[in-house]
Every structure is written in C-alpha cells, then in structure tokens.
Biotite code that builds the C-alpha atoms (Angstrom):
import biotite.structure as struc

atoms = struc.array([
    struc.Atom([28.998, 253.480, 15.387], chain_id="A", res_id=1, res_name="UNK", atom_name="CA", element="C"),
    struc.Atom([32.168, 253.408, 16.777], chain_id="A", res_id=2, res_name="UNK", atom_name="CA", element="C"),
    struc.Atom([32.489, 253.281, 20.587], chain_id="A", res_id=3, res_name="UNK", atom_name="CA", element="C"),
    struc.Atom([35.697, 253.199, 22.979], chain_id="A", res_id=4, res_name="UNK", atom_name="CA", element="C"),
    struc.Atom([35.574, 250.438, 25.372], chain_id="A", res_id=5, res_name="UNK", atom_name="CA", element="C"),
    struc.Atom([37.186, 249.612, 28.905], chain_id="A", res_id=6, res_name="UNK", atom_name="CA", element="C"),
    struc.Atom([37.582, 253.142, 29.362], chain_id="A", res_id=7, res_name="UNK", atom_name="CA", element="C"),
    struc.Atom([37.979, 253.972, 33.508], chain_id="A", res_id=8, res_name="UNK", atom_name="CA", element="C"),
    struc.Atom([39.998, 257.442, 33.072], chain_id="A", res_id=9, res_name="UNK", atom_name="CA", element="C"),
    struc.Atom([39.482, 260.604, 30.357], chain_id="A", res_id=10, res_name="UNK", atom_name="CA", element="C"),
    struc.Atom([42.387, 262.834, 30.732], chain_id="A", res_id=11, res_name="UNK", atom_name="CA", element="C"),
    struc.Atom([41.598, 266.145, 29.261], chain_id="A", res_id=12, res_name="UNK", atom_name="CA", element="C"),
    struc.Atom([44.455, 268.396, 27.936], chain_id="A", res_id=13, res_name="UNK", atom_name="CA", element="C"),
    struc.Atom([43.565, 272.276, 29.218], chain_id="A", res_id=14, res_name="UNK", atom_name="CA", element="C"),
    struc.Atom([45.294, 275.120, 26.730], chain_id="A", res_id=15, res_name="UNK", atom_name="CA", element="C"),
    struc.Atom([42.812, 275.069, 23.925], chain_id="A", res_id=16, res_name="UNK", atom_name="CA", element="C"),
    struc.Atom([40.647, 272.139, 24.936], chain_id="A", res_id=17, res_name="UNK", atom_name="CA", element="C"),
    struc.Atom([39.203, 273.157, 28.183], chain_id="A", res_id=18, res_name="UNK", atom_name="CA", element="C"),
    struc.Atom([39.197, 276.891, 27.510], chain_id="A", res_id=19, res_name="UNK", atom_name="CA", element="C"),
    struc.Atom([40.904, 279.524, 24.892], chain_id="A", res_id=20, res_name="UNK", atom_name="CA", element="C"),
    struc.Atom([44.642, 280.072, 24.916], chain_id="A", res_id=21, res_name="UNK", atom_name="CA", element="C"),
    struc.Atom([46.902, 280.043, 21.687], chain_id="A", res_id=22, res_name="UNK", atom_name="CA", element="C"),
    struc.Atom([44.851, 282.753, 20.103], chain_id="A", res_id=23, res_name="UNK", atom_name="CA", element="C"),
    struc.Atom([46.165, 285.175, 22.918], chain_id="A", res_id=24, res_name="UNK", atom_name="CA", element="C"),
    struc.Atom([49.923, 284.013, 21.743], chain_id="A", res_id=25, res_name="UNK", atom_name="CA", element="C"),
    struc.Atom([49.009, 285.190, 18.156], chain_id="A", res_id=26, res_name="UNK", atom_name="CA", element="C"),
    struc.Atom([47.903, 288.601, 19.642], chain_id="A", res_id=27, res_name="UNK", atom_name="CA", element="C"),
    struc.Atom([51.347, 289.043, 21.633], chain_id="A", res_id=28, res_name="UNK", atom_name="CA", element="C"),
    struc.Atom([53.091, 288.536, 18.737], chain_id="A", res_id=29, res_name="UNK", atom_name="CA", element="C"),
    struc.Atom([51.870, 290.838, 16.598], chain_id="A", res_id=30, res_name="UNK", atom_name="CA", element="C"),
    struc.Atom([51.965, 293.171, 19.208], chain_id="A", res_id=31, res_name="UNK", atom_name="CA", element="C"),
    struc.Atom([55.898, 291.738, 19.450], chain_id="A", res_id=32, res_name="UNK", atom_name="CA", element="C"),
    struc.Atom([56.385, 292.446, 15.635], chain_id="A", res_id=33, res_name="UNK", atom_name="CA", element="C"),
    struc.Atom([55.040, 295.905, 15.878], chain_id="A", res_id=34, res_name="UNK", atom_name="CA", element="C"),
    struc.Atom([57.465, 296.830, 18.946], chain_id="A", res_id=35, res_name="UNK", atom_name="CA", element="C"),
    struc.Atom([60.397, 295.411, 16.989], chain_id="A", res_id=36, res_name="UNK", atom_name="CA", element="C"),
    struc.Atom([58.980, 296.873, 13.225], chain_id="A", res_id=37, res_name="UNK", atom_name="CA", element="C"),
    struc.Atom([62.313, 299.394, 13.400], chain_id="A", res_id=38, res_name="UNK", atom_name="CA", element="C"),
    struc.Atom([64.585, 296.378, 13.075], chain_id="A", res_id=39, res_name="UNK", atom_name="CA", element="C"),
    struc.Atom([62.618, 293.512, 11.451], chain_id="A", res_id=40, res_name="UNK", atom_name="CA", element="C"),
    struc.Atom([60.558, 292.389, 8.515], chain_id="A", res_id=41, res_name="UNK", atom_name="CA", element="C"),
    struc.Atom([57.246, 290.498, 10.530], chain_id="A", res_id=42, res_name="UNK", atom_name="CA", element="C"),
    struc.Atom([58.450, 287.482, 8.673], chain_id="A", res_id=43, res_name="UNK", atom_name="CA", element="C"),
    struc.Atom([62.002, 288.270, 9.659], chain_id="A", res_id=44, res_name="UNK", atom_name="CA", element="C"),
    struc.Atom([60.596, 288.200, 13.303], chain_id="A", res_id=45, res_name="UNK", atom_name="CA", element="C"),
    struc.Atom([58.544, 285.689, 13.681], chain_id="A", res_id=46, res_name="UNK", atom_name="CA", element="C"),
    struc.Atom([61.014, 283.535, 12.595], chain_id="A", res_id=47, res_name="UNK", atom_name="CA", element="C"),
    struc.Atom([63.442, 284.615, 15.017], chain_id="A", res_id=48, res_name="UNK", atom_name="CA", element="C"),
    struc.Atom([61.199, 284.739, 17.706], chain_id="A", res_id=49, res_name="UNK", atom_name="CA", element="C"),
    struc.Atom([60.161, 280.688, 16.988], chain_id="A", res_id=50, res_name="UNK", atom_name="CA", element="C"),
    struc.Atom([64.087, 280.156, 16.577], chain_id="A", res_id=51, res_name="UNK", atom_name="CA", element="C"),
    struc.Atom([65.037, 281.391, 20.173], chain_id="A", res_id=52, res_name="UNK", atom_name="CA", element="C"),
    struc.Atom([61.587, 279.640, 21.598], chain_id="A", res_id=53, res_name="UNK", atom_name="CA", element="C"),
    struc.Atom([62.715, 276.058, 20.346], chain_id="A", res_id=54, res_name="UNK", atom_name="CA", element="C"),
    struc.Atom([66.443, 276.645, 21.343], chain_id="A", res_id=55, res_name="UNK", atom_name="CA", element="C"),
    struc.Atom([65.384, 277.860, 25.041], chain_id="A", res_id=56, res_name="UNK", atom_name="CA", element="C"),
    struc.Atom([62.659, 275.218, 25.670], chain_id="A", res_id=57, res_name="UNK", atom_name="CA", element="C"),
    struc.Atom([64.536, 272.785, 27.064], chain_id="A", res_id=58, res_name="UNK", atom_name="CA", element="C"),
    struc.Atom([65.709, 275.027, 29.967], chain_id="A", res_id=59, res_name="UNK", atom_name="CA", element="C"),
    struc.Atom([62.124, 277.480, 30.026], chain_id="A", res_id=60, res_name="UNK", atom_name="CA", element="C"),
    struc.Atom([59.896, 274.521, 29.097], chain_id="A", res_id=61, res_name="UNK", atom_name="CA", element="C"),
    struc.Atom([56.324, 275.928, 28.016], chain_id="A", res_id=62, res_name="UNK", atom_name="CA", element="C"),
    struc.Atom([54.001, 278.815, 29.501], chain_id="A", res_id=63, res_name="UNK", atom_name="CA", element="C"),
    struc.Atom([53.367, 282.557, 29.102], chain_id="A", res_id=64, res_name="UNK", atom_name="CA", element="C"),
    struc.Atom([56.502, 283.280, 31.923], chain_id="A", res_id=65, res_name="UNK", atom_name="CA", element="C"),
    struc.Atom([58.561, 281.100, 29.177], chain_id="A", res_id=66, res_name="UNK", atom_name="CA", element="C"),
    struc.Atom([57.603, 283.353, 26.320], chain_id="A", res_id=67, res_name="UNK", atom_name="CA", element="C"),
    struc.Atom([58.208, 286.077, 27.863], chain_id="A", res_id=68, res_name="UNK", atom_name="CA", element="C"),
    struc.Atom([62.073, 285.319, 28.578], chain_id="A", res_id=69, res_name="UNK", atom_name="CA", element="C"),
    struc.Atom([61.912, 284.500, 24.373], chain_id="A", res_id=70, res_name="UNK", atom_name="CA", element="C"),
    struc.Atom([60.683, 287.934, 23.556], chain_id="A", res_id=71, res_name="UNK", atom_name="CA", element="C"),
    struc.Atom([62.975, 289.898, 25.228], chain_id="A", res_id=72, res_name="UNK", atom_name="CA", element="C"),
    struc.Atom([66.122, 287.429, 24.153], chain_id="A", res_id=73, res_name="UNK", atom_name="CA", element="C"),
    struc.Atom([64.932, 287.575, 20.440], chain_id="A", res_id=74, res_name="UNK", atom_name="CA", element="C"),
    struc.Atom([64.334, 291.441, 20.984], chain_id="A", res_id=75, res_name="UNK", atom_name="CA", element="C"),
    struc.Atom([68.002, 291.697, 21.881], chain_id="A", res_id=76, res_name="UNK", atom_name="CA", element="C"),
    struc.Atom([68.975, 289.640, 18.675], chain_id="A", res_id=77, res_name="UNK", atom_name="CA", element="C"),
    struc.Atom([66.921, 291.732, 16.231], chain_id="A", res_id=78, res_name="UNK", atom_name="CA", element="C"),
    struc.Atom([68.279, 294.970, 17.760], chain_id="A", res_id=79, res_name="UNK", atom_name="CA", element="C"),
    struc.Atom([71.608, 294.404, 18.041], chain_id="A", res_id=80, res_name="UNK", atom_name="CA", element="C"),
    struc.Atom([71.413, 294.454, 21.833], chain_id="A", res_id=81, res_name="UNK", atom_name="CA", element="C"),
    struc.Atom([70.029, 298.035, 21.354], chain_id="A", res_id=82, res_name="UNK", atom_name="CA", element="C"),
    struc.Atom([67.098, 297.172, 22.800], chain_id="A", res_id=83, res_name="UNK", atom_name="CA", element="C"),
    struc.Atom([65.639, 300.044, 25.545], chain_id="A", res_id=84, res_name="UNK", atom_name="CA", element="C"),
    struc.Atom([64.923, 299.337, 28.846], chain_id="A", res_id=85, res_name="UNK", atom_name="CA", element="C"),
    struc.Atom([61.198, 301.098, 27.377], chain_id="A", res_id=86, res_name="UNK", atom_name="CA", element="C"),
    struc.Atom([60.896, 298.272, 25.133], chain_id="A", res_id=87, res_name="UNK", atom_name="CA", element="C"),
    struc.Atom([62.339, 295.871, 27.540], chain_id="A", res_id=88, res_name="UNK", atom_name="CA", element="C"),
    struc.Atom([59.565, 297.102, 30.140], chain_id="A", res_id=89, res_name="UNK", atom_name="CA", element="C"),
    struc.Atom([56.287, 297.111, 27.127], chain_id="A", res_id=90, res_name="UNK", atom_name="CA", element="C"),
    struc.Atom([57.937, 293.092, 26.502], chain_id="A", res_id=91, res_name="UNK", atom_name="CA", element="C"),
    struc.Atom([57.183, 292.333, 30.411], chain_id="A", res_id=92, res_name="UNK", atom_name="CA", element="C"),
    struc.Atom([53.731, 294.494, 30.036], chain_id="A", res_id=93, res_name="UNK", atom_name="CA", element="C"),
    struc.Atom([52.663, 292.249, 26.781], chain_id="A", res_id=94, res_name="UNK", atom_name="CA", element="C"),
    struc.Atom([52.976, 289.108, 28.978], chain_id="A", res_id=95, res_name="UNK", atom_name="CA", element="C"),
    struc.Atom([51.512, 290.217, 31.948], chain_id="A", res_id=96, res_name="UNK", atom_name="CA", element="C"),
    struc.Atom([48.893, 291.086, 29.891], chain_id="A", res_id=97, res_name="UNK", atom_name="CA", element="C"),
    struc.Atom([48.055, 287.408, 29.042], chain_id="A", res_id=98, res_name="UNK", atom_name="CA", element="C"),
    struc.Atom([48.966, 286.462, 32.000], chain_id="A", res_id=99, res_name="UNK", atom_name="CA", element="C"),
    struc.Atom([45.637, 288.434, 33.396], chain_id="A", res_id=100, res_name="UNK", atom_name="CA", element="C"),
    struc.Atom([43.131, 287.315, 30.722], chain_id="A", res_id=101, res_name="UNK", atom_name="CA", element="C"),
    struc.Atom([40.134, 285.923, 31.602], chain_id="A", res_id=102, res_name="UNK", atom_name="CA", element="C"),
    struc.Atom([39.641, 282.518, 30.993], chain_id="A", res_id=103, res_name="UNK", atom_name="CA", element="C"),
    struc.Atom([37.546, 281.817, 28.250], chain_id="A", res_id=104, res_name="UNK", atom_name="CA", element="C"),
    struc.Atom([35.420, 278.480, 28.091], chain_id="A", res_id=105, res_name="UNK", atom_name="CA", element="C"),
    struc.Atom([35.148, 276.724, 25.291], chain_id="A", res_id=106, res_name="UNK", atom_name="CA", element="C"),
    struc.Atom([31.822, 275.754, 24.198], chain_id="A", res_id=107, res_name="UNK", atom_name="CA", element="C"),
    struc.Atom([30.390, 272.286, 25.352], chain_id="A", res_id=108, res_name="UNK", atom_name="CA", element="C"),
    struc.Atom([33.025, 272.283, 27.991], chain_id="A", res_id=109, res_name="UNK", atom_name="CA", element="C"),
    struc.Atom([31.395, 272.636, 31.137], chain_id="A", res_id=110, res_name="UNK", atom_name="CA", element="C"),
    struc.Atom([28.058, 270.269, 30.233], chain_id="A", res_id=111, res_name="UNK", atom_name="CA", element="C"),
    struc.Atom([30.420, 267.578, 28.784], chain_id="A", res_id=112, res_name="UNK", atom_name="CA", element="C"),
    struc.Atom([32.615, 267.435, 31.828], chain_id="A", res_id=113, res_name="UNK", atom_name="CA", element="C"),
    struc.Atom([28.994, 266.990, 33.962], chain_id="A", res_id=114, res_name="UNK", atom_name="CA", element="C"),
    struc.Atom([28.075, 264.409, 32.070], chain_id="A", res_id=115, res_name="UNK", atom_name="CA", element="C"),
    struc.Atom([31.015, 262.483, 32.189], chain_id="A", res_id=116, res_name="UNK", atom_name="CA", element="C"),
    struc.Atom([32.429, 263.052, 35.818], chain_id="A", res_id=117, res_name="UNK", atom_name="CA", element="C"),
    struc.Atom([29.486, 260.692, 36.456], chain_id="A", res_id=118, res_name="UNK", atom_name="CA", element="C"),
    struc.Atom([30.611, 257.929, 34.983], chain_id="A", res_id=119, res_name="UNK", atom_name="CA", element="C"),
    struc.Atom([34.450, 257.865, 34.395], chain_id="A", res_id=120, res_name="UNK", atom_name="CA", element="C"),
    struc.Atom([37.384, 259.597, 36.814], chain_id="A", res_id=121, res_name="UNK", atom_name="CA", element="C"),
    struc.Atom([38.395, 262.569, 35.099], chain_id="A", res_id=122, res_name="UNK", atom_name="CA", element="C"),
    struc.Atom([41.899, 264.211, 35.418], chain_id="A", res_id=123, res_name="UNK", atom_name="CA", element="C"),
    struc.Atom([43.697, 267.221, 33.528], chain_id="A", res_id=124, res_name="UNK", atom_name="CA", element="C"),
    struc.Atom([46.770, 266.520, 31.972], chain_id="A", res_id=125, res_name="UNK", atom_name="CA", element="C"),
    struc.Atom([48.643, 269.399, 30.671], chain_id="A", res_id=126, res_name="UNK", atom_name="CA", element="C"),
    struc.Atom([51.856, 271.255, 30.373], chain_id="A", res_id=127, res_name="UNK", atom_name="CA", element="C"),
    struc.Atom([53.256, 274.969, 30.586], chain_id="A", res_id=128, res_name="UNK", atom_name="CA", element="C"),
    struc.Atom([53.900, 277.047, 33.732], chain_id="A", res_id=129, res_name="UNK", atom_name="CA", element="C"),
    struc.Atom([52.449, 275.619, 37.295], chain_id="A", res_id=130, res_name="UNK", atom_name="CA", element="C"),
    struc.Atom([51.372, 278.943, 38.897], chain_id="A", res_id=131, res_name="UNK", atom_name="CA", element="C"),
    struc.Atom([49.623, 280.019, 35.286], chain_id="A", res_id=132, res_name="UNK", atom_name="CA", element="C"),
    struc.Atom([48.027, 276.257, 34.746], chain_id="A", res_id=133, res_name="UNK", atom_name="CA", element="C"),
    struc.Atom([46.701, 276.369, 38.597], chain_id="A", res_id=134, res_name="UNK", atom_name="CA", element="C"),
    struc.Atom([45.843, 279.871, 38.151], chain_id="A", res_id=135, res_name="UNK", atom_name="CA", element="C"),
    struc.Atom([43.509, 279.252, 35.154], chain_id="A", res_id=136, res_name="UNK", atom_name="CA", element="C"),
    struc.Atom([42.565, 276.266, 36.675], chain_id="A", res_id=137, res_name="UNK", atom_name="CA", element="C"),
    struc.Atom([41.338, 278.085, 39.339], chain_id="A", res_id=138, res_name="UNK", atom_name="CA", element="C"),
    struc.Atom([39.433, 280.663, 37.620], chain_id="A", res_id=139, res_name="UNK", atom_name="CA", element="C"),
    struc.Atom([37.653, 278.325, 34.948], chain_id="A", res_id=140, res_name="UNK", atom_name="CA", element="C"),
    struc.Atom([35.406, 276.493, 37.862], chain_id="A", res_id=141, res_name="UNK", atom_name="CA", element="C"),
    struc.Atom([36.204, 272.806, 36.889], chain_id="A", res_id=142, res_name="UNK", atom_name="CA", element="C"),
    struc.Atom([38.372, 272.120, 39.591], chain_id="A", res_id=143, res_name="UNK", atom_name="CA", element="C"),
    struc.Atom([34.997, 270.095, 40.812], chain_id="A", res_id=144, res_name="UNK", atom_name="CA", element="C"),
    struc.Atom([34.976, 267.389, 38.116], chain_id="A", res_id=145, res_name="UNK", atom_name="CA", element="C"),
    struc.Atom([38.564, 266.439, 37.940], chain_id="A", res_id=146, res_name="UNK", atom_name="CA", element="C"),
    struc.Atom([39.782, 263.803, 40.322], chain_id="A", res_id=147, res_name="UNK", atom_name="CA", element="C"),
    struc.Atom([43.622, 264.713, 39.898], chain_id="A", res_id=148, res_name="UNK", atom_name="CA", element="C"),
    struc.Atom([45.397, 267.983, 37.946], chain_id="A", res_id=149, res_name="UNK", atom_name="CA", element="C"),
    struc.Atom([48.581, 266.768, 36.163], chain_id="A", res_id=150, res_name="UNK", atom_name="CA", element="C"),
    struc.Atom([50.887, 269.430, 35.165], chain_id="A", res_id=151, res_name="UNK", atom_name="CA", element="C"),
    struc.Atom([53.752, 268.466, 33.127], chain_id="A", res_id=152, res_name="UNK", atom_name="CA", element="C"),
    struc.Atom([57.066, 269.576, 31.491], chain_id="A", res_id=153, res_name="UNK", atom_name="CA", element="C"),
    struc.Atom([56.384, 268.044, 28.299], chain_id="A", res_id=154, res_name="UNK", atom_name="CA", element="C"),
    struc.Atom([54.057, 265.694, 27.052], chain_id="A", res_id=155, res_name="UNK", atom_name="CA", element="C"),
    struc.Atom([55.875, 262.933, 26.446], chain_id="A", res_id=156, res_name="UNK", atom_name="CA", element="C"),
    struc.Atom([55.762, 258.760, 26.184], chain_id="A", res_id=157, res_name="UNK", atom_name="CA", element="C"),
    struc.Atom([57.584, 258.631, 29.496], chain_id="A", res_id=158, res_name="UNK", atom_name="CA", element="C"),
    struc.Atom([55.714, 261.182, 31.347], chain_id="A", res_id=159, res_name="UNK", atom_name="CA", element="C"),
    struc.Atom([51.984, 259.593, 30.089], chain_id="A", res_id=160, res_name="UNK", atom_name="CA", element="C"),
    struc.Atom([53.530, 255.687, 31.151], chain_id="A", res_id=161, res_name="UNK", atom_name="CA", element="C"),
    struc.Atom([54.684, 257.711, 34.618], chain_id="A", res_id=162, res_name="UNK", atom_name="CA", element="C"),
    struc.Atom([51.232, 259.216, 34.849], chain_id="A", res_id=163, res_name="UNK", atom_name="CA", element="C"),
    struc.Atom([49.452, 256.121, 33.956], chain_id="A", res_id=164, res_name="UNK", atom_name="CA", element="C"),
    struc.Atom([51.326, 254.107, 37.065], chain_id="A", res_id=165, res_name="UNK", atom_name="CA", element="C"),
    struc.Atom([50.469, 257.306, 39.412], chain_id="A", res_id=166, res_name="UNK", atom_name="CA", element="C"),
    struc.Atom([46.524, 256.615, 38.328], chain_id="A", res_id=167, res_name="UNK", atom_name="CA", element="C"),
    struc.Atom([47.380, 252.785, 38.909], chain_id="A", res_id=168, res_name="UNK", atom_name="CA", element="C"),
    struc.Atom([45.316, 252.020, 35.575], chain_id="A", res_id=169, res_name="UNK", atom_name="CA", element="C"),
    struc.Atom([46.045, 250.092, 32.647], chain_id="A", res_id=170, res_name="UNK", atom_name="CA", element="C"),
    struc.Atom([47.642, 251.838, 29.783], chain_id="A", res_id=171, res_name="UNK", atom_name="CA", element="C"),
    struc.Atom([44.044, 250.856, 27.373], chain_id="A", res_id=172, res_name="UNK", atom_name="CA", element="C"),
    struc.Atom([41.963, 251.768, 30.461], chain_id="A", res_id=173, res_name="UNK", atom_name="CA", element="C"),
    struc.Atom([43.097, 255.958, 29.969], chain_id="A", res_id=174, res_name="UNK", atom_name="CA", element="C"),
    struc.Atom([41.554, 258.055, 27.275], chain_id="A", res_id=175, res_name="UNK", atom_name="CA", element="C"),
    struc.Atom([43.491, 261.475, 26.289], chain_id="A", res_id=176, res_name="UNK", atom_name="CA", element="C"),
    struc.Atom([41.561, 264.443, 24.808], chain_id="A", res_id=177, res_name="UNK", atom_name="CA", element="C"),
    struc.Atom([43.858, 267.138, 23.736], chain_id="A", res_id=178, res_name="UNK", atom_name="CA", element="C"),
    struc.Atom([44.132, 269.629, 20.234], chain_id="A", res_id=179, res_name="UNK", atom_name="CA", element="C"),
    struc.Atom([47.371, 268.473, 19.721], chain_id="A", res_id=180, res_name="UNK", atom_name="CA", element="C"),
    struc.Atom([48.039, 265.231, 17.965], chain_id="A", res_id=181, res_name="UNK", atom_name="CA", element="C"),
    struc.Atom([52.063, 265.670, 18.769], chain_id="A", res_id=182, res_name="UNK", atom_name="CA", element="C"),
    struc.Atom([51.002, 265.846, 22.625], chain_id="A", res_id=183, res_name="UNK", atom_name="CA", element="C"),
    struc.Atom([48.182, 265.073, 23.529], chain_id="A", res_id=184, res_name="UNK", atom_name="CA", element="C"),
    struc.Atom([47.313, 261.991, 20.748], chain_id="A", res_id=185, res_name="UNK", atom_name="CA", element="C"),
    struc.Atom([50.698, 260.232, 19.534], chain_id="A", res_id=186, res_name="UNK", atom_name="CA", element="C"),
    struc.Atom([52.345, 259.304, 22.502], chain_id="A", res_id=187, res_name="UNK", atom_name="CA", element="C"),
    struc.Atom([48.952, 258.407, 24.635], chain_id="A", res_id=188, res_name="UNK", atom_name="CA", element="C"),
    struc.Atom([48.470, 255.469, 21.290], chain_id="A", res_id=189, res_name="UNK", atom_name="CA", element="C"),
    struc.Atom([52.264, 254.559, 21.631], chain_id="A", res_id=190, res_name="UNK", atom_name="CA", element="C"),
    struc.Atom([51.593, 253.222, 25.186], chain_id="A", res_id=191, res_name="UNK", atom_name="CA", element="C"),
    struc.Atom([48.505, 251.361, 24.470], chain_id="A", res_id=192, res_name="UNK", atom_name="CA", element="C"),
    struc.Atom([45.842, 254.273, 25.548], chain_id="A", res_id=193, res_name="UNK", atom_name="CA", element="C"),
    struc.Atom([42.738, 255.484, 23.691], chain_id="A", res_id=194, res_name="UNK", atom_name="CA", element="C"),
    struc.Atom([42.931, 259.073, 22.241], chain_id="A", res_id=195, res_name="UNK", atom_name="CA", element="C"),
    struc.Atom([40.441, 261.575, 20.897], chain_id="A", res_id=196, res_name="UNK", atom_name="CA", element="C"),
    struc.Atom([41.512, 264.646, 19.079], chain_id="A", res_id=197, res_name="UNK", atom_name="CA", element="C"),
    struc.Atom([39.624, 267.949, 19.017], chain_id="A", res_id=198, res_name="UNK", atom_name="CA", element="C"),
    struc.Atom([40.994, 270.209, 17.046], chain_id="A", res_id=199, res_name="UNK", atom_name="CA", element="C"),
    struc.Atom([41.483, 274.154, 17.793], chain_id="A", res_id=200, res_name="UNK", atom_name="CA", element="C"),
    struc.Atom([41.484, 276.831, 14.911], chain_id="A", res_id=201, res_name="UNK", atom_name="CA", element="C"),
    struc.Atom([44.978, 277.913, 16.258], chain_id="A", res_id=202, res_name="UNK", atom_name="CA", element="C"),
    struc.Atom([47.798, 275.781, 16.667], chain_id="A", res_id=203, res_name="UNK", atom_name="CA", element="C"),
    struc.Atom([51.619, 276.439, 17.042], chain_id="A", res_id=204, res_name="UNK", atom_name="CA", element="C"),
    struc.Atom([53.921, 275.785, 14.689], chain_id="A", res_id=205, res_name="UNK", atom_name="CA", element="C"),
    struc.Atom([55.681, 273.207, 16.947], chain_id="A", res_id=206, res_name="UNK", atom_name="CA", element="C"),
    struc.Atom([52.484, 271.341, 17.768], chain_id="A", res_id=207, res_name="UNK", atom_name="CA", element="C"),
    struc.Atom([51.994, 270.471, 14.209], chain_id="A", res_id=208, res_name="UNK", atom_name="CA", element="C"),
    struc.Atom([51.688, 267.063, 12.518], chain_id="A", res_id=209, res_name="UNK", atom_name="CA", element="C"),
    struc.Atom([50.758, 266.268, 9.409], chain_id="A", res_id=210, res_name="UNK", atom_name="CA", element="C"),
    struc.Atom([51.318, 262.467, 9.404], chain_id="A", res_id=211, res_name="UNK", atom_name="CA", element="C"),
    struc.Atom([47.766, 260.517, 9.263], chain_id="A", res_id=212, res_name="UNK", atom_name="CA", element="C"),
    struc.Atom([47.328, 257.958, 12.505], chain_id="A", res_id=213, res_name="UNK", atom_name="CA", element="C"),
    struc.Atom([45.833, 254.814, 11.479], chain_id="A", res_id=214, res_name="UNK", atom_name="CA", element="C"),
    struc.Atom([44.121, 253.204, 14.753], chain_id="A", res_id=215, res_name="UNK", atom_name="CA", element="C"),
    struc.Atom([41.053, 251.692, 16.110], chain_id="A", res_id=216, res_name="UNK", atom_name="CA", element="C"),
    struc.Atom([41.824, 253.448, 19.559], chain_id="A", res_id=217, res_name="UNK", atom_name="CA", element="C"),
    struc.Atom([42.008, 256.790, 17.778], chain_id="A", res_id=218, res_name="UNK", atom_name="CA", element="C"),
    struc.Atom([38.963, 259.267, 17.366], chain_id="A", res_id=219, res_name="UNK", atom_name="CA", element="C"),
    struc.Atom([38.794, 262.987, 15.656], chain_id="A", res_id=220, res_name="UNK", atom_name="CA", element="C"),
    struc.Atom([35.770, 265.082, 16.589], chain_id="A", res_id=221, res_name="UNK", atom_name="CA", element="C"),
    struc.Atom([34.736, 268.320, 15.511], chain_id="A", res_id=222, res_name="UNK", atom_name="CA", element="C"),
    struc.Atom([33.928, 269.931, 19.025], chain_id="A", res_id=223, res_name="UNK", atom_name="CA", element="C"),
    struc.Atom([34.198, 268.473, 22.960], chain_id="A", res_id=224, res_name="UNK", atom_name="CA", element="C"),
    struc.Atom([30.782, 267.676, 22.502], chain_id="A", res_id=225, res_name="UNK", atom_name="CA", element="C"),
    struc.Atom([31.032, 265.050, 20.077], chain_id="A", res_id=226, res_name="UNK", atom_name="CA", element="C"),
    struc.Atom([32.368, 263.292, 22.721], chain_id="A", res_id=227, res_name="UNK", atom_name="CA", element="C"),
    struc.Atom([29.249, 261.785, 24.388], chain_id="A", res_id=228, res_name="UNK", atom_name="CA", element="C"),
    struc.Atom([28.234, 259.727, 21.753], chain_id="A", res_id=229, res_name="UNK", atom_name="CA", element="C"),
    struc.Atom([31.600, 257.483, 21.931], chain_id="A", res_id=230, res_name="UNK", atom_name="CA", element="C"),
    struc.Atom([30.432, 256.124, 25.503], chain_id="A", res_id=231, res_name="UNK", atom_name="CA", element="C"),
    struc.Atom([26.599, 256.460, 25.105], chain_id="A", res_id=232, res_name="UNK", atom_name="CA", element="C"),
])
C-alpha cells in the first residue's frame, strides 16, 4: 500500500477542506444573476462577473470582502452604470450574508486532525481575506491542533518555499492537503513536498486543472479520512 515517508509537517488548506465554503459562492451568485436578470442573460453574467474577478485579483486578492468589490463593479458594467444605490445596498447585504454563515465541518475533519496532531505538527495554510480566514478559524474549534495558521495572498511556489523556511523543514519533510490541485497540490510537488488531494464537489472555475500529475509524492483520496491509512 502506498505510504508517505519522512513526513514531520501536514499543512491543511481550510476553504473546502477543513469546512464548507465555495458552495456559499454558488448561492451568491445566483442570487447576483437574479438582482441583475433586467440587464443580463445568467450566462451573460456569470461571465462578466468571472471577467472582472480575474482582472481585479491582483489588487483584491481572494475572500468574500474581494467578491464583494466584483459584484458591485460587474453590476455597474451590466447596467450601464445605472445601477441603484437599492441594488448597490442588496450587493453589500448578499456578502455580508456569507460573511455570517456558520461554519460548516466537513465530515472526518475534526477526528482526523486528533489523530494526527499526535504524531506530526500540523499547520493551516490558506489564502483569502485575514479577518474572514481568522474569523472562521475561530468559530470551527481547531485552532487547538494546528501549531501555526498561514494565511496567504496566493498560493504560490514562492510563498510554499517562504513558508517552508518559516517552519525550518525540508521541502520533502511538508505534506499539503488542499481541494485544489492548482493551489494547494502543483506547486507544494514543484518544491520537492508531498501532496494529497481531496477533492470538493464545488470548485471555481479558476481553481481548475485538468492536466494528470504523475508522482510518487502525490496522493488523491476520496474524503479527509482516507488520510490515516497513508501514515498507519
């Protein structure tokens, strides 16, 4: 059976590995679509609203507070800058509406993270807004297994090499378990590290790849449980 070895830190991704997000991003933007249904097709927005997301996330970055800014930017596009302060105002309600669900563990999560905190140094590595991360953080209980909370701007090669010095570990002594191959698997392998993805029903457009990864230090399980038997 096949094992990963030499292992002394699992970083776990949060958004959609840890607990439920994306599916509340599908919600708000159907309730986006039917806000802007006087001006746009739903395929007509969507598009624009993933348009305006890419173009602004080098100066938003990722989170709910992020989206939010999108909305009401692609709002003005669709309408012609018609847009009401009314609709401006249910925009700013939508998000703040996310921004107050509950957080939603997903199953496995809590008895996995048990188990392991005994025998490896855990951390969470993730990206998106800081208050919202620490927030959820906060309200999911796990705060007690993790050994260091790692918010980032993006998920990228440099940021996991910075992260990796930070830990003072060897690049093939960190394991990554994310949903997302594009940032939570790829760039973890490209430094050396181990990486185990867990795929979530609901991924963003952005965060897919489609490419198949071809390595010994790479795992795909079916649920966060699955992930005991690759150390026991």
């Amino acid at each position: 059976m096949e094992k990963v070895r030499g292992i002394e830190v699992i970083a776990f991704d949060a958004d959609d590995t840890l607990w439920e997000n994306e599916t509340f991003f599908r919600d708000a933007e159907l309730q986006f679509v039917e806000l802007m249904s006087e001006y746009a097709t739903k395929q007509e927005v969507l598009k624009a609203l993933y348009d305006v997301e890419i173009a602004n996330m080098a100066v938003y970055g990722y989170g709910i507070k992020a989206f939010m800014l999108s909305l009401i930017e692609t709002a003005n596009l669709l309408s012609g800058f018609q847009t009401t302060a009314r609709q401006t105002n249910d925009i700013i309600e939508i998000g703040k509406e996310m921004l107050d669900k509950p957080v939603q563990l997903l199953e496995g999560v809590e008895e996995v993270l048990r188990d392991l905190s005994n025998q490896f140094k855990l951390i969470v590595a993730t990206k998106g807004d800081l208050l919202d991360q620490e927030r959820k953080l906060k309200k999911s209980g796990l705060l007690k297994y993790f050994h260091h909370i790692e918010i980032m701007s993006d998920k990228t090669v440099d940021a996991y090499k910075s992260l990796v010095r930070h830990l003072d570990v060897k690049p093939s002594e960190i394991l990554m378990v994310g949903n997302s191959l594009k940032s939570d698997i790829l760039p973890v392998l490209e430094i050396g590290g181990w990486g185990v993805h867990i795929p979530f029903h609901t991924t963003w457009q952005h965060e897919i790849v489609t490419e198949k990864i071809f390595s010994e230090r790479f795992f795909e399980r079916k649920g966060i449980k699955e992930l005991l038997a690759l150390f026991s």
